[in-house]
FIKOLMAR-839626 format. One line per 4 residues: number of its first residue (from 1); for each residue z, x, y of C-alpha. Coordinates in nm, 3 decimals. Layout:
% FIKOLMAR-839626
NUM> Z:X:Y; ...
This chain:
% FIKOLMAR-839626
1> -1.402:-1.101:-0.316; -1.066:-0.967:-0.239; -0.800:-1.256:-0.285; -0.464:-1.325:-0.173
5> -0.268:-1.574:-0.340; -0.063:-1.739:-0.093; -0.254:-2.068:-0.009; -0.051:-2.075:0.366
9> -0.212:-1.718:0.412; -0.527:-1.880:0.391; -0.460:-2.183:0.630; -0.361:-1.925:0.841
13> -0.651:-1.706:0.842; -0.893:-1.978:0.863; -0.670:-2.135:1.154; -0.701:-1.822:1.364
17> -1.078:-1.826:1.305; -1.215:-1.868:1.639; -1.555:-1.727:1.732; -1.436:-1.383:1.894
21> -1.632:-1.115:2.188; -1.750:-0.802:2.022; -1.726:-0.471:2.171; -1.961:-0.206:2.166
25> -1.771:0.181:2.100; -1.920:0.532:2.061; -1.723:0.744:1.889; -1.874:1.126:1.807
29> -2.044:1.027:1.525; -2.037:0.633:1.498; -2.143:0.295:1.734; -1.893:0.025:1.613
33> -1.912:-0.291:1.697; -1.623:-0.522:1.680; -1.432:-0.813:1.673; -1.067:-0.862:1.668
37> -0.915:-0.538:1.630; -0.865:-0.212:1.845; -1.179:-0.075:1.858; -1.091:0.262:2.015
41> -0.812:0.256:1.738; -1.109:0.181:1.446; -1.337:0.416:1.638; -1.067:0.687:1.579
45> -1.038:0.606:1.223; -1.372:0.623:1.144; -1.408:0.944:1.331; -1.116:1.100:1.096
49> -1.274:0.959:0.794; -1.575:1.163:0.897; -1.405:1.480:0.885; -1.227:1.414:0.562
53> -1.551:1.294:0.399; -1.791:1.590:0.576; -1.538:1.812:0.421; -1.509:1.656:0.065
57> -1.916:1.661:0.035; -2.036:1.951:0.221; -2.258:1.804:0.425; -2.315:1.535:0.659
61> -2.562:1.210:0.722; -2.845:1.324:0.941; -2.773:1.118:1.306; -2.581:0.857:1.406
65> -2.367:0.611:1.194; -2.340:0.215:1.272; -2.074:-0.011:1.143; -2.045:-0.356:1.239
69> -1.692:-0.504:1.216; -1.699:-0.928:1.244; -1.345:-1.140:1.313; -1.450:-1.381:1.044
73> -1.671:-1.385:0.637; -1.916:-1.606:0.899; -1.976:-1.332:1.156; -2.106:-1.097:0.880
77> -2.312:-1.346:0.705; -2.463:-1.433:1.044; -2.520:-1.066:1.107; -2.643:-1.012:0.740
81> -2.883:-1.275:0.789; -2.980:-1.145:1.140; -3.112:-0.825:0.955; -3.246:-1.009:0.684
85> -3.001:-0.911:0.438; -2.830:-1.139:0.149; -2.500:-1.286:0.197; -2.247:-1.075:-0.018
89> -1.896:-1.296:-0.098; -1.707:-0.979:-0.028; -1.550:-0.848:0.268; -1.809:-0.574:0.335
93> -2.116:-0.429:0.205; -2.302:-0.110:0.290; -2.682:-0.210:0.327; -2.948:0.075:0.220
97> -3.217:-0.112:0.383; -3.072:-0.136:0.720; -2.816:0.199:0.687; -2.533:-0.032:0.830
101> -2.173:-0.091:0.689; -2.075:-0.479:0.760; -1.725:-0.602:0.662; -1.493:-0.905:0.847
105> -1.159:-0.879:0.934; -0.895:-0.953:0.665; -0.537:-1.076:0.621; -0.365:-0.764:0.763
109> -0.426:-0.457:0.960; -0.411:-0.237:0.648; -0.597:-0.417:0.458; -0.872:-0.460:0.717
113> -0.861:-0.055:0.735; -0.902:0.012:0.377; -1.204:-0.176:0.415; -1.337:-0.068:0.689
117> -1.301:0.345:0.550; -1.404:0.138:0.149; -1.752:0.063:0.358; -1.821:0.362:0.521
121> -1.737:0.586:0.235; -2.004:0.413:0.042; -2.218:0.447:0.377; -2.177:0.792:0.426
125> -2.218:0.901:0.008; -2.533:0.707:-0.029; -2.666:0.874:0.252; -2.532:1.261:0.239
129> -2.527:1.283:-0.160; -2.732:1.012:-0.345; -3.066:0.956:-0.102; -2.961:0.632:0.003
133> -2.980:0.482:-0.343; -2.662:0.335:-0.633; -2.540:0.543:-0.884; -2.554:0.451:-1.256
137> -2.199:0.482:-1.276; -2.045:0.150:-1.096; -1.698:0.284:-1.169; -1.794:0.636:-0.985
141> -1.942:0.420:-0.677; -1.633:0.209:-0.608; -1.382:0.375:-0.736; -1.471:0.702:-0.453
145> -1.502:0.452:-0.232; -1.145:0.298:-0.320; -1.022:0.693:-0.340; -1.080:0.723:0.005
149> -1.003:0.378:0.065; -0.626:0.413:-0.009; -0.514:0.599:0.276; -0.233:0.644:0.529
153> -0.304:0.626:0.905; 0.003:0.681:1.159; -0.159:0.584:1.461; -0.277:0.899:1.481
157> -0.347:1.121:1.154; -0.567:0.954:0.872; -0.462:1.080:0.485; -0.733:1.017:0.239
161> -0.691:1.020:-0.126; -0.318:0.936:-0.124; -0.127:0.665:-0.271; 0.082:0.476:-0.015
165> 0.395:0.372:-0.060; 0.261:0.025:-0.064; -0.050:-0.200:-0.078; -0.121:-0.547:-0.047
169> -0.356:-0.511:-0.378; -0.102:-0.276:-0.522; -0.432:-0.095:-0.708; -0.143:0.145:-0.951
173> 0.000:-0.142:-1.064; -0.315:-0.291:-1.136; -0.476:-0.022:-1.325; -0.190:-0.008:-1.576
177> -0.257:-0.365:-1.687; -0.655:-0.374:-1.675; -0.646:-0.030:-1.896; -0.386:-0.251:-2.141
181> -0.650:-0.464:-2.134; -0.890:-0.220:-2.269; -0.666:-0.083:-2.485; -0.652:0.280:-2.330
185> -0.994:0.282:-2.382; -1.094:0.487:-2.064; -1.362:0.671:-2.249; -1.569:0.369:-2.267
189> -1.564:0.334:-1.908; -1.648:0.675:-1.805; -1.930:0.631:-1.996; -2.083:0.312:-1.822
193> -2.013:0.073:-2.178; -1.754:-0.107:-2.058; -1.726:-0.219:-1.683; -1.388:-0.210:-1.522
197> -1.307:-0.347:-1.171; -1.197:-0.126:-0.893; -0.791:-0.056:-0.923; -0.925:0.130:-1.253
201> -1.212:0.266:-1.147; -0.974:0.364:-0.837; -0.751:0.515:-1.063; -0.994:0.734:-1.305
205> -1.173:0.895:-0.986; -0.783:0.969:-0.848; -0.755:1.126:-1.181; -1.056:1.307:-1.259
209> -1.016:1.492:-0.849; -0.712:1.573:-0.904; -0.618:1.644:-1.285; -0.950:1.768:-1.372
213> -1.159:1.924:-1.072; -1.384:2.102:-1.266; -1.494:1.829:-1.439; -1.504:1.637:-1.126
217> -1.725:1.860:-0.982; -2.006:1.875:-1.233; -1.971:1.535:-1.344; -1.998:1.383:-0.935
221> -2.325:1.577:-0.850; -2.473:1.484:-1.163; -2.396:1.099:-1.085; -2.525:1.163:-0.748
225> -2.857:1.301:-0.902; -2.878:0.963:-1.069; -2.815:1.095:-1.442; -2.721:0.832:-1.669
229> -2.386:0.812:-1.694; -2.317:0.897:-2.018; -2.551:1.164:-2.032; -2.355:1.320:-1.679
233> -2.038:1.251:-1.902; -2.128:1.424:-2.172; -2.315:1.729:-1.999; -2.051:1.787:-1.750
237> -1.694:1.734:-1.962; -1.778:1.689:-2.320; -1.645:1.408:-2.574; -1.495:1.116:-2.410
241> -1.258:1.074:-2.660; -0.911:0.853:-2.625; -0.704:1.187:-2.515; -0.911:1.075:-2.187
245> -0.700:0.686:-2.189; -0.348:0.872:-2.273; -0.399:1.110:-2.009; -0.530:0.829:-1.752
249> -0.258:0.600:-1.847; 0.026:0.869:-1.753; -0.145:0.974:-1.436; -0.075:0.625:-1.359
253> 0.243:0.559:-1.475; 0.358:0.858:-1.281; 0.211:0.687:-0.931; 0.314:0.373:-0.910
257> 0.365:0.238:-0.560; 0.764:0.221:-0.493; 0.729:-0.147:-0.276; 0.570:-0.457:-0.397
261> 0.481:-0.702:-0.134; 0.581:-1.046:-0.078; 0.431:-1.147:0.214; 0.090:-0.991:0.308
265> 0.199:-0.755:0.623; 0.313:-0.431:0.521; 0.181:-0.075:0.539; 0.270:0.319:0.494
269> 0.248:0.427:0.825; 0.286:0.857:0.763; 0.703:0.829:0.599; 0.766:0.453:0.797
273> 0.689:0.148:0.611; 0.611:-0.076:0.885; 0.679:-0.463:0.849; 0.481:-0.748:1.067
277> 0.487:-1.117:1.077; 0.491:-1.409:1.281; 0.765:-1.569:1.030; 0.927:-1.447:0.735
281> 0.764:-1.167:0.588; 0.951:-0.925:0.300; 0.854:-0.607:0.088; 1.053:-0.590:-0.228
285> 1.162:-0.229:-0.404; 0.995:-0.269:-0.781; 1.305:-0.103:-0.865; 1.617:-0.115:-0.645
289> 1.848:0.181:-0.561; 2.229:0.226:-0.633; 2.214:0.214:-0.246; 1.967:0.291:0.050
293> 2.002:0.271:0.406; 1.710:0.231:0.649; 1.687:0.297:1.050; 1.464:0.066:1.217
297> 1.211:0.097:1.504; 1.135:-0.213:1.703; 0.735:-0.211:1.757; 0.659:-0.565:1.905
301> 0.858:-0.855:1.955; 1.238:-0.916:1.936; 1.444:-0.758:1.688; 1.534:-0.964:1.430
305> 1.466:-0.752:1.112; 1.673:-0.601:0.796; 1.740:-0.641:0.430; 1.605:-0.897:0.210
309> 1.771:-1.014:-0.137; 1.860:-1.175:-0.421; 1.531:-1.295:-0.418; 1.431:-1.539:-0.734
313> 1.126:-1.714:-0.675; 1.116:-1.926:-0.354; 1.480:-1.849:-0.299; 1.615:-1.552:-0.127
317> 1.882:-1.428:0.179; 1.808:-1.255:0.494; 2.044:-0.983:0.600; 1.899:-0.913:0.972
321> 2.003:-0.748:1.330; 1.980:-0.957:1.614; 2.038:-0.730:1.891; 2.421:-0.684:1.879
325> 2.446:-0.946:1.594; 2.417:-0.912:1.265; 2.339:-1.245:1.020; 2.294:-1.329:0.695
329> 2.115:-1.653:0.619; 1.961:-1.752:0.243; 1.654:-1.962:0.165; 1.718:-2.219:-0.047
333> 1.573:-2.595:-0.136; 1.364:-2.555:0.170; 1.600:-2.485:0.380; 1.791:-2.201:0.593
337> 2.152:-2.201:0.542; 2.390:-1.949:0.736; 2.624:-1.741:0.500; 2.784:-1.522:0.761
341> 2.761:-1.336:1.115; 2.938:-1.088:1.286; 2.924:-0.855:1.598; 2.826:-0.509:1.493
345> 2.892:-0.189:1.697; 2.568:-0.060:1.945; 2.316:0.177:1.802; 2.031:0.284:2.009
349> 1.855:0.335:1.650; 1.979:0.017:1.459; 2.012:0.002:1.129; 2.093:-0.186:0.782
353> 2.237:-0.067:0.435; 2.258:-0.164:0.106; 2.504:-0.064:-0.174; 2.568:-0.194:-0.550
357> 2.952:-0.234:-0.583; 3.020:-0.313:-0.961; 2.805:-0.682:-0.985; 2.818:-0.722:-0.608
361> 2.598:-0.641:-0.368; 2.759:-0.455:0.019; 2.558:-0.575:0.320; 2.569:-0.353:0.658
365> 2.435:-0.305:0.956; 2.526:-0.056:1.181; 2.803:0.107:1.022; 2.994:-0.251:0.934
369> 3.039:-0.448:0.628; 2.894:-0.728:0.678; 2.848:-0.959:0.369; 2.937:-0.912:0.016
373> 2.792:-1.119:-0.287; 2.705:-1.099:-0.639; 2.376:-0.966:-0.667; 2.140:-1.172:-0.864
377> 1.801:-1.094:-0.775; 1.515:-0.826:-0.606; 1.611:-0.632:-0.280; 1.387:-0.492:-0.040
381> 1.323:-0.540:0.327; 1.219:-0.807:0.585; 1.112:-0.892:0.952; 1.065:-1.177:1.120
385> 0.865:-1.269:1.430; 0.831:-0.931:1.496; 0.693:-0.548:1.407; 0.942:-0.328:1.289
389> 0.911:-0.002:1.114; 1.168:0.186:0.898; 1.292:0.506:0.794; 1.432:0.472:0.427
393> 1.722:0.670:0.306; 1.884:0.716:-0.004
């Protein structure tokens, strides 16, 4: 099951529970039903992810898709059990028997839509490319379906086979340390003798598609055919021999995710990283610039949204616009203290920047300086109460 680890994200989830009305949608080539979400927005997804994955096979499923989309893990069991299916501890599952893709909301929207396409990837391969049956190949399975999976949606264009700027899961950052694990071994895995779980598996498909496409190309159709998979390995690229591990653990290192998250509700949305919580919620740069300044777009809410650092642990400070206020406040013993405010000049497009000056750390907003500290700890950005998205700049 896919885990958070943030026990008040959890109270908060299971606090928001309630038993929700589902919608019917047609889209052109899929009847959703749903629970707490947009469903003409998730109709529109799953549309796009048509196209993209029509295009990457070749070929489509014969009729009419159905995906089933529940507000809570009890929904889809209830459903599951409805069509006399067993009750999978994950958030989704594509069912053979009954053709459908089930999954239940999760802790954010992005998350909930990498799902969502996750599902219906594995719906739509099983039935265009594999007749409706598992591969040998476990990695192959979910790591396509994880390919597709990490995407980029903009409200209105859906990019497949990407890696966002940032992830709740943060899958690149996760492959590095479960191929440590293995000890570069990646040639084991390709070969089905050592299982890996899905950031890796995530990261060799990303690979093979992209680094090696003629390998890729033999080697998928022969998993799809239900070859063994060494015997597809071996028939399709050869040795799997530890040049395979070096190369993997490159591709990685060369596509890690820029932003590590904090607090759960974050997302690439197409060039914007888009921020949303009903508190506190902050995305940290892995590694901070010399100096950055980001314009921010007020979604939802009232603006109360900026720059988030010197972060160690449970403590941090806030630097954040407040209409035509700008404050800085710091977290600390479980508390909110105020370090400073100021008046800062109007800006129909408000925004915050951050500079390194010798061991200090230059706070603005708008054009004016508006705190100065030593800097002793991670930098990134944060909203509040609100959805904000925002244009980074060196």
């Amino acid at each position: 099951m896919r885990r958070v680890a943030l026990a008040w994200l959890v109270a908060a989830v299971a606090a928001s529970a309630q038993p929700a009305a589902g919608v019917e949608t047609k889209s052109a080539h899929y009847d959703l039903y749903s629970e707490s979400v947009d469903a003409a927005e998730t109709a529109a997804v799953l549309d796009a992810l048509w196209d993209r994955l029509r295009e990457y096979f070749g070929s489509a499923p014969e009729g009419r898709l159905r995906v089933e989309l529940y507000a809570t893990k009890e929904g889809m069991h209830a459903a599951l059990e409805r069509d006399r299916q067993w009750k999978v501890e994950a958030g989704g599952y594509y069912a053979p028997d009954t053709r459908k893709a089930y999954l239940w909301v999760q802790p954010s929207e992005y998350f909930t839509r990498q799902l969502l396409i996750h599902e219906a990837t594995h719906q739509f391969h099983f039935l265009a490319a594999t007749g409706n049956r598992g591969t040998a190949a476990e990695w192959y399975t979910e790591g396509l379906a994880e390919y597709f999976g990490m995407h980029v949606w903009d409200g209105k264009t859906l990019q497949t086979g990407v890696v966002p700027s940032v992830s709740l899961e943060d899958y690149p950052a996760q492959a590095l340390n479960q191929l440590a694990a293995l000890e570069d071994d990646a040639a084991s895995v390709a070969v089905g003798a050592v299982r890996c779980n899905r950031p890796l598996a995530w990261a060799l498909v990303h690979y093979l598609v992209n680094v090696r496409p003629g390998w890729w190309r033999a080697l998928s159709g022969r998993l799809d055919d239900h070859e063994p998979a060494a015997t597809a390995w071996a028939n399709a690229c050869g040795e799997a021999g530890p040049d395979l591990g070096r190369d993997l653990r490159a591709w990685i290192d060369a596509h890690q995710q820029p932003y590590r998250i904090a607090w759960v509700a974050w997302q690439d949305r197409g060039g914007l990283l888009e921020g949303r919580a009903d508190v506190v919620s902050a995305a940290f740069f892995k590694e901070a610039p010399a100096s950055f300044e980001a314009e921010i777009e007020l979604v939802s809410g009232a603006m109360k949204a900026g720059i988030a650092f010197n972060r160690r642990g449970d403590e941090y400070c806030l630097l954040q616009i407040l209409g035509a206020t700008a404050r800085v406040v710091q977290r600390k013993d479980g508390a909110w203290h105020r370090l400073a405010s100021a008046e800062v000049p109007a800006r129909d497009v408000p925004s915050v920047s951050f500079r390194r000056d010798g061991a200090d750390a230059v706070l603005s907003a708008n054009g004016r300086e508006v705190f100065r500290a030593p800097l002793d700890g991670e930098v990134g950005l944060n909203v509040e109460g609100c959805c904000a998205r925002f244009r980074v700049r060196p």
